[in-house]
C-alpha positions in Angstrom: -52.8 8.1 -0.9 -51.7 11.4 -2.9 -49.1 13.9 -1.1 -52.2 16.5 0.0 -53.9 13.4 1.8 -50.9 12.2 3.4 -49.6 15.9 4.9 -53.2 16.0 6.2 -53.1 12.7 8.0 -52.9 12.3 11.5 -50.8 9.5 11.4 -48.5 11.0 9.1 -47.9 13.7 10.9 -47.7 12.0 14.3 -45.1 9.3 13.0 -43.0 12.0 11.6 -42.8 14.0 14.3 -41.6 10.9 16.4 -39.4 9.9 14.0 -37.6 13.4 13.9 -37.6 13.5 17.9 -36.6 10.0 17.9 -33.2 10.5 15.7 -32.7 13.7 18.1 -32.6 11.6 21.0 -30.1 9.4 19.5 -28.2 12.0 18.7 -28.1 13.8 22.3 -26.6 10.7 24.0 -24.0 10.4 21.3 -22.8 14.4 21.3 -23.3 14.8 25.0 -23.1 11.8 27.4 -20.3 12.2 28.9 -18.9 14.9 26.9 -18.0 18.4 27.5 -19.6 21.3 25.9 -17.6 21.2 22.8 -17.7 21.3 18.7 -20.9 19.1 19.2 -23.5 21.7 20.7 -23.6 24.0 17.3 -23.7 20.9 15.2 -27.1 19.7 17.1 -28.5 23.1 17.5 -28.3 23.1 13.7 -29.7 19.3 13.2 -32.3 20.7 16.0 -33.3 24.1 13.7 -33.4 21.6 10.5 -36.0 19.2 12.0 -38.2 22.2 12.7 -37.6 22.8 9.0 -37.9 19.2 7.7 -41.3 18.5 9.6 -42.5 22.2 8.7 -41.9 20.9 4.8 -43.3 17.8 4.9 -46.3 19.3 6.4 -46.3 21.5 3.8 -46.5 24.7 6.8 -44.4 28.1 6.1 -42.1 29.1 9.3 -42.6 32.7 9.8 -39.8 35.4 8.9 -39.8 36.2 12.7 -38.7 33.1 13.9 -36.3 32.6 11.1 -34.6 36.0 12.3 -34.0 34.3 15.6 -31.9 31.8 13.9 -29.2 33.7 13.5 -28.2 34.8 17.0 -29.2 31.4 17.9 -26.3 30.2 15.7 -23.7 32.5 16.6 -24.3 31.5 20.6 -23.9 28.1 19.6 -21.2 28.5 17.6 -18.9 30.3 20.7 -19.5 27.3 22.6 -16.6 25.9 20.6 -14.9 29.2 20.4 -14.6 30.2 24.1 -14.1 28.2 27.1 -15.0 30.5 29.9 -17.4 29.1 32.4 -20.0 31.8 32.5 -19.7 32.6 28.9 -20.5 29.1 28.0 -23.3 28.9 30.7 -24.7 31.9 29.4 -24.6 30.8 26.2 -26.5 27.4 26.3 -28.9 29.6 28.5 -29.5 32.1 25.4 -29.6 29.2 23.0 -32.2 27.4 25.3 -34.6 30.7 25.6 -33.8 31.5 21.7 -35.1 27.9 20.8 -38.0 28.5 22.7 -39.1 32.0 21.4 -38.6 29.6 17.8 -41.1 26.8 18.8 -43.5 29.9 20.7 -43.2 32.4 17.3 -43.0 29.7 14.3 -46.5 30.1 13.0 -47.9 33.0 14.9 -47.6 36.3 17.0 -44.4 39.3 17.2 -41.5 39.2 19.5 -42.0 43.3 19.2 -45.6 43.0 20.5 -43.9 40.9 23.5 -44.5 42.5 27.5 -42.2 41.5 30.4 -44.6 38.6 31.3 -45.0 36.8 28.3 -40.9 36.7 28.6 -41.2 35.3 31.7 -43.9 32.6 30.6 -41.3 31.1 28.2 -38.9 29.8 30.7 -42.4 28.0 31.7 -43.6 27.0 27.7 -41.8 23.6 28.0 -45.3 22.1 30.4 -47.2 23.5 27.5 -45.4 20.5 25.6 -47.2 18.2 27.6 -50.1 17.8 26.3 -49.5 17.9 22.9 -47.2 14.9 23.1 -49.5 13.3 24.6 -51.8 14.0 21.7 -49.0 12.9 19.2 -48.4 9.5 21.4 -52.2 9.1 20.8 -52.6 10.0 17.4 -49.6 7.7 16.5 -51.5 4.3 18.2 -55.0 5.7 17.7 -56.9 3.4 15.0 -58.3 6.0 13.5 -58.4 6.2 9.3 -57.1 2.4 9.7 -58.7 -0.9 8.4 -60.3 -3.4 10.7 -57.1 -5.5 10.6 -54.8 -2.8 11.3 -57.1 -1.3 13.9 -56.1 -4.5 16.1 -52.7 -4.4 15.1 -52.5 -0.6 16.6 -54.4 -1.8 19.8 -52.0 -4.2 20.3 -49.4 -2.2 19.7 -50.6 0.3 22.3 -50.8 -2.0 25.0 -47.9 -3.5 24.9 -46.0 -0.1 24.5 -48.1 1.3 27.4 -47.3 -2.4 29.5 -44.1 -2.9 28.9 -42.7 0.1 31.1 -45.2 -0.8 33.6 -44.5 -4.1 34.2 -40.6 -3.2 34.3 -41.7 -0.9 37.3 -43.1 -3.6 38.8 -40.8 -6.1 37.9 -38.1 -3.7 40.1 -40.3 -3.4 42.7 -41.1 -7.1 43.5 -37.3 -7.7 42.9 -36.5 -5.5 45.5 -38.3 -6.7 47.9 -38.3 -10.5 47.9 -35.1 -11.7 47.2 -35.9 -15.6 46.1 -38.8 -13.4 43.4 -35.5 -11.7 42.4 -33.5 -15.3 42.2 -36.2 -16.5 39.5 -36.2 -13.4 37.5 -32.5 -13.1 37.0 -32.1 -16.9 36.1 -35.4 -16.5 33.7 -34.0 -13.4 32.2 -30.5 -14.0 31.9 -29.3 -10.5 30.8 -26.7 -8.5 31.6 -27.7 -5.0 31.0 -24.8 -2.5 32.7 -26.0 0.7 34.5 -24.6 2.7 32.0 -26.7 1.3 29.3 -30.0 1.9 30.9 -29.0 5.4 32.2 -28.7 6.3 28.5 -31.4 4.8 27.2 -33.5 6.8 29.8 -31.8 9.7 28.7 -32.7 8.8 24.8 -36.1 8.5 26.2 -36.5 11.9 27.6 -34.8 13.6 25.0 -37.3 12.0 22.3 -40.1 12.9 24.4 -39.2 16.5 24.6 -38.6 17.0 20.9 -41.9 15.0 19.8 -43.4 17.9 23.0 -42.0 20.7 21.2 -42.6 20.0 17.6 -46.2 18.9 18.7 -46.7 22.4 20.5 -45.2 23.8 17.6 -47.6 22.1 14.7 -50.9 22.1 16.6 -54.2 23.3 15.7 -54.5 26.4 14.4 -56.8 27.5 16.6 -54.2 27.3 19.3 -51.5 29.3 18.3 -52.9 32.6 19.0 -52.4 33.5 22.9 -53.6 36.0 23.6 -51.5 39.7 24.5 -54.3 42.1 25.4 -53.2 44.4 28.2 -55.3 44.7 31.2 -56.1 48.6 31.9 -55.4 49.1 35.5 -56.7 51.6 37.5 -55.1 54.8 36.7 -52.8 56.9 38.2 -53.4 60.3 39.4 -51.5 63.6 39.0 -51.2 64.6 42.7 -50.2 60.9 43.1 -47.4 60.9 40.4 -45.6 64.2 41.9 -45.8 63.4 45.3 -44.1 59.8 44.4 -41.6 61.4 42.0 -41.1 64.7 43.9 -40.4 62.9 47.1 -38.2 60.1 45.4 -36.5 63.4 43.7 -35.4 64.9 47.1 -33.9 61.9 49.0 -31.4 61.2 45.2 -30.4 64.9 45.5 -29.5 64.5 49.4 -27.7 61.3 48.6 -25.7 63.1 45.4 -25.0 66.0 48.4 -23.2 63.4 50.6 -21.6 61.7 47.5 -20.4 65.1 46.4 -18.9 65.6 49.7 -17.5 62.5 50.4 -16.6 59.9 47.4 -16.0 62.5 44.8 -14.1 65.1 47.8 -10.9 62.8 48.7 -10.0 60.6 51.0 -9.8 63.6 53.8 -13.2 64.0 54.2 -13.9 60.2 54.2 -11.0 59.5 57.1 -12.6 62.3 59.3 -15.6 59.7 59.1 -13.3 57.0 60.5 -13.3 55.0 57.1 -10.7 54.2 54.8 -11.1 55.0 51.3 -11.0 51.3 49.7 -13.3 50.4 52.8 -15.9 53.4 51.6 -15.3 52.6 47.9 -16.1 48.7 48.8 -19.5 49.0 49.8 -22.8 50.0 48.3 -22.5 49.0 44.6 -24.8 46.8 44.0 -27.3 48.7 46.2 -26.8 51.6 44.0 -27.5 49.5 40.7 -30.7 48.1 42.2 -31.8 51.8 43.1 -30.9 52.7 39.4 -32.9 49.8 38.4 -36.1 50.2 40.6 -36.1 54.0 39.4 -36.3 52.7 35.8 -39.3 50.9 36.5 -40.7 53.8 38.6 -40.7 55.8 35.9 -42.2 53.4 33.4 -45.0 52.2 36.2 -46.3 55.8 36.7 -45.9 56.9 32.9 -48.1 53.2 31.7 -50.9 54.5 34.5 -51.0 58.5 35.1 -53.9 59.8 33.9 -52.9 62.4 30.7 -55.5 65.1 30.8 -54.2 68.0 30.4 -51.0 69.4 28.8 -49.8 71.0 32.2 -50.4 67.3 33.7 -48.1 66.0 31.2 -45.0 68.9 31.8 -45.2 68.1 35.1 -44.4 64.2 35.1 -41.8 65.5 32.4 -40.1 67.6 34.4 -40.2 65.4 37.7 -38.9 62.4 35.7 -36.5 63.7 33.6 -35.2 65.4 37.2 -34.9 61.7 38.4 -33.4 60.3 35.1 -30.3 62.8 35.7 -29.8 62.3 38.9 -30.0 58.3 38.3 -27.2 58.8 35.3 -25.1 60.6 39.2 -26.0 57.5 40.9 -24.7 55.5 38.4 -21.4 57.6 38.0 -20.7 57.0 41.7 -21.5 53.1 41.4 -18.8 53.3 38.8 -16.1 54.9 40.1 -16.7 53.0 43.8 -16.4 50.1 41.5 -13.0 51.4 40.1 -11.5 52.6 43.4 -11.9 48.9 44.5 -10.2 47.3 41.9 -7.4 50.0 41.9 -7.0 48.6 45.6 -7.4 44.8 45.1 -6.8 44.0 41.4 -9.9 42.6 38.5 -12.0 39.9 39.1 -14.5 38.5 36.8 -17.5 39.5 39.0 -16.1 42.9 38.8 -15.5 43.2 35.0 -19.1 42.0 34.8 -20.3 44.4 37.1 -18.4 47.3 34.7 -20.1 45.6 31.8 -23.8 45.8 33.6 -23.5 49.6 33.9 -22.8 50.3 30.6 -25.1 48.2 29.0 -27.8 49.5 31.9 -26.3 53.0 31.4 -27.0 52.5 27.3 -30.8 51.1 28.3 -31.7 53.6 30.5 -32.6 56.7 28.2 -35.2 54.3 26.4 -39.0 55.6 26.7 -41.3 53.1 27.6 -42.3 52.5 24.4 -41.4 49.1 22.7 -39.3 48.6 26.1 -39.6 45.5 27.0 -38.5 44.0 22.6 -35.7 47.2 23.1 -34.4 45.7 26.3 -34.2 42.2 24.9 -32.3 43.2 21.5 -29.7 44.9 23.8 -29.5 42.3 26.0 -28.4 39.4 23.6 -26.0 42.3 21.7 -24.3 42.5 25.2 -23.8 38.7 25.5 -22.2 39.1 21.7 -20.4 41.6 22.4 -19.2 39.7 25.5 -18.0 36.8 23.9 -16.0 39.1 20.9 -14.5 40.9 23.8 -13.0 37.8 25.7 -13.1 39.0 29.2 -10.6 36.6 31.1 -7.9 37.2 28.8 -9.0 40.8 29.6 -9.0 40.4 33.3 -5.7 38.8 33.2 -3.8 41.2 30.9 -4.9 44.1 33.6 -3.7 42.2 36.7 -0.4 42.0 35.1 -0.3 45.2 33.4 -0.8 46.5 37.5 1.6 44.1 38.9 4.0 46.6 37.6 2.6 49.4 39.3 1.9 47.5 42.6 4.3 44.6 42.0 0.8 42.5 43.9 -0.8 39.7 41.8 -3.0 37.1 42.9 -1.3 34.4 40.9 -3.6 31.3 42.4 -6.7 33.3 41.5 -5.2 34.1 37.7 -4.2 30.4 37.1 -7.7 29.8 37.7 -8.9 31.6 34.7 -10.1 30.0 31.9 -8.5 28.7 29.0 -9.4 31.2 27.1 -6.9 33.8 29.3 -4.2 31.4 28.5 -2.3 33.8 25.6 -2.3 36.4 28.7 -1.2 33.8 31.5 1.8 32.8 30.3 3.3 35.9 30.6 3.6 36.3 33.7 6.6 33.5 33.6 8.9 36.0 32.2 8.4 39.0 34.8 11.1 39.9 37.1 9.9 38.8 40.7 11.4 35.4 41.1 9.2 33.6 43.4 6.0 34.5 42.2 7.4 33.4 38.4 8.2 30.3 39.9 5.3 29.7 41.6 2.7 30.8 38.9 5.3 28.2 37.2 3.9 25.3 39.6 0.6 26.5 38.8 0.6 26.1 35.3 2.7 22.9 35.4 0.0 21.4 37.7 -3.0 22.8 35.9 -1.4 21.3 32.3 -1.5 17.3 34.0 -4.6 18.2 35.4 -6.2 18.6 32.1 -5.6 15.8 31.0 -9.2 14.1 30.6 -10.8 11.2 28.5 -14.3 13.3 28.0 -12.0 16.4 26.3 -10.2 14.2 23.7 -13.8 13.0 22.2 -14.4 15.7 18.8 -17.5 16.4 20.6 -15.7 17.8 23.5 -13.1 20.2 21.1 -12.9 23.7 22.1 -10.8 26.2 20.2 -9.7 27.9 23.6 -9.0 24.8 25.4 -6.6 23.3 22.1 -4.7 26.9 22.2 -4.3 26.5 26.0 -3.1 22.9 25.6 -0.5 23.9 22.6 0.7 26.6 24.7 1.1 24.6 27.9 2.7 21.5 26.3 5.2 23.9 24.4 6.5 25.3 27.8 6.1 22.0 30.1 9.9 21.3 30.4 10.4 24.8 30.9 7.7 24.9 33.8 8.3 21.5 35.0 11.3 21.9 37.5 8.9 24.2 39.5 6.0 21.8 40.1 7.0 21.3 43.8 8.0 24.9 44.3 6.8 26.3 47.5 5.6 30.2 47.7 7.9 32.1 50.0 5.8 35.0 51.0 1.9 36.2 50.9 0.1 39.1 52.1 -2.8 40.0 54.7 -5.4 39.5 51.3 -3.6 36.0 50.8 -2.2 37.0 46.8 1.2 36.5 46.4 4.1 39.6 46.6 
């Protein structure tokens, strides 16, 4: 059989595509089980990307330019899964690399991420059942006796039932053991085997991991005629010009009431907002995140009624201009005043990482929101994973824990049980606070650390799987300073405030 017949054989490509996923599910249980998130996801996200490749060669098929492009941020968020040790950061990393390898497997051989709408976005969080049924095609074509001799077809058949009986009868097997316990007597002195939990727990999870990458790679080298789905837009019932200003002249004249009271009120002092009977950090607290969802319902006003007014006449069009160019400005206000409620606050009661994130979220929505609709949905995307990069360059615990301190010398507050609980990757910035001048809280930040440095001691990080640059930092830091911080590991805090940081 020449190389031409053999990349157009069933079989062929069936067995090879097993035998990839097969070595992939191997390799899961030994980077993974029972391992942190460590050195070990980049290296698999690469061995992952290079069976795409592999299968793609021997089946002599041509990955398109698109997909390749995706690589490459696909790569880097793998790659700070070693670098940074922050909890969200690495969750939202595995969560880019999991939608990136899935925009791979959906654009390999066909369609354009540019040509993408907001829907067929959401349809890939869905595209792994669309691996169903072409691994069950692959599982079929690898048995199936097709292009095979009358000797071999009985061969396969056999081979097919007893791969298809085997899990059944175990099922069973469990079953009857279960319920009769003499049944259960006979089995276990006929089959005399001691198989530990543990084992068949990963063996499942060999199993599942194989049958996901023989899905995937099946999805990904079907048929032809398969690959195109279809991205027609429906044309909706348009949307008239009487309709379009009374929706944006109406929405225009409750913003510019609210900016009134804002004007008066948030951006006027705290005198105006005590004659209310508020405080100013109380007034400041409240209403962010309603104002960022009213920013980002206005966004999709705007593109709702520009996709379906109907564009006549010229006058028609100056109108929706000048009604939503009104709204954009005052939604740039809106945003303004988000911001600086969200600043007040944390002048008052110090950085958190939900509030760094929320800063983070204006900007980037602040940077999005003078996009026109067109090539919105690919525009919102690419900005989307720069934000997570430039997320992960920025560091944002270390940053959150360099500004507490830095306004512990203004306020001489810091919530030191909140800021030990940082990640690893604030640790340069932590350990500073053991040389400031307040005596008990140096102490007790002290315990903190001390504490935290036993505590992290743990089988499942010393595997080379499991290695994370932030975490080996933290640990050479901690075990440099351990018989300076151990004396204070059963220090008790003298004095806390109404917010319960210590003062």
């Amino acid at each position: 059989m020449n190389m031409r017949t053999l990349q157009s054989s069933v079989l062929f490509k069936a067995g090879l595509i097993t035998g990839v996923s097969l070595v992939l599910g191997l390799l899961f249980d030994y980077f993974f089980y029972m391992k942190m998130p460590g050195a070990a996801f980049p290296l698999y996200i690469i061995l992952v990307t290079f069976g795409l490749f592999a299968v793609a060669g021997f089946l002599n098929k041509k990955i398109s330019e698109k997909a390749l492009w995706l690589s490459v941020p696909l790569l880097f968020f793998s790659v700070m899964i070693f670098v940074r040790s922050s909890e969200i950061l690495i969750f939202l990393n595995i969560v880019a690399s999991m939608l990136l390898l899935l925009l791979i497997a959906r654009l390999s051989f066909e369609g354009r991420l540019q040509n993408f709408l907001i829907i067929d976005y959401l349809k890939i969080f869905f595209l792994p059942f669309k691996f169903i049924l072409p691994l069950f095609q692959t599982l079929s074509d690898l048995f199936s006796p097709r292009e095979l001799n009358k000797d071999q077809k009985v061969l396969s058949q056999v081979i097919k039932g007893i791969v298809i009986a085997v899990p059944v009868l175990l099922i069973f097997l469990i079953l009857f053991s279960s319920a009769d316990l003499i049944f259960k007597k006979y089995i276990t002195d006929l089959i005399n085997i001691d198989i530990e939990p543990e084992t068949v727990l990963r063996s499942v999870l060999v199993l599942i991991a194989t049958l996901i990458f023989t899905g995937a790679y099946s999805y990904i080298f079907r048929e032809a005629k398969n690959q195109n789905e279809s991205q027609q837009n429906v044309n909706p019932s348009n949307f008239g010009h009487i309709e379009s200003s009374i929706l944006l002249g109406s929405v225009n004249v409750l913003f510019f009431i609210f900016i009134l009271v804002q004007l008066a009120y948030l951006f006027g002092g705290a005198g105006n907002i005590s004659a209310q009977g508020f405080t100013y950090a109380e007034y400041a607290r409240r209403g962010f995140f309603e104002l960022i969802a009213v920013s980002v319902i206005s966004l999709l006003l705007l593109l709702a009624v520009e996709k379906f007014i109907v564009k006549n006449n010229e006058s028609h069009a100056r109108g929706f201009k000048i009604l939503s160019t009104a709204l954009v400005i005052q939604v740039i206000f809106i945003m303004v005043s988000a911001f600086t409620r969200l600043t007040l606050y944390e002048d008052a009661y110090g950085f958190t990482i939900l509030r760094f994130y929320s800063h983070a979220f204006i900007i980037l929505y602040k940077i999005y929101i003078d996009k026109r609709e067109n090539a919105f949905v690919f525009r919102g995307f690419i900005l989307v994973l720069f934000f997570l990069v430039i997320m992960n360059f920025f560091n944002p615990e270390a940053f959150i824990a360099r500004r507490n301190i830095e306004r512990f010398s203004m306020t001489w507050k810091l919530d030191i049980y909140y800021l030990s609980r940082l990640s690893d990757d604030a640790m340069p910035e932590m350990v500073k606070v053991i040389n400031i001048p307040n005596e008990d809280l140096r102490k007790g930040f002290a315990r903190e650390l001390y504490w935290r440095a036993q505590n992290s001691k743990s089988p499942y990080l010393s595997k080379w799987q499991s290695l994370n640059i932030s975490r080996m930092r933290a640990e050479k830091i901690l075990d440099s300073k351990i018989r300076e911080l151990e004396p204070y590991k059963d220090y008790r805090q003298q004095s806390v405030d109404l917010e319960g940081r210590y003062e």
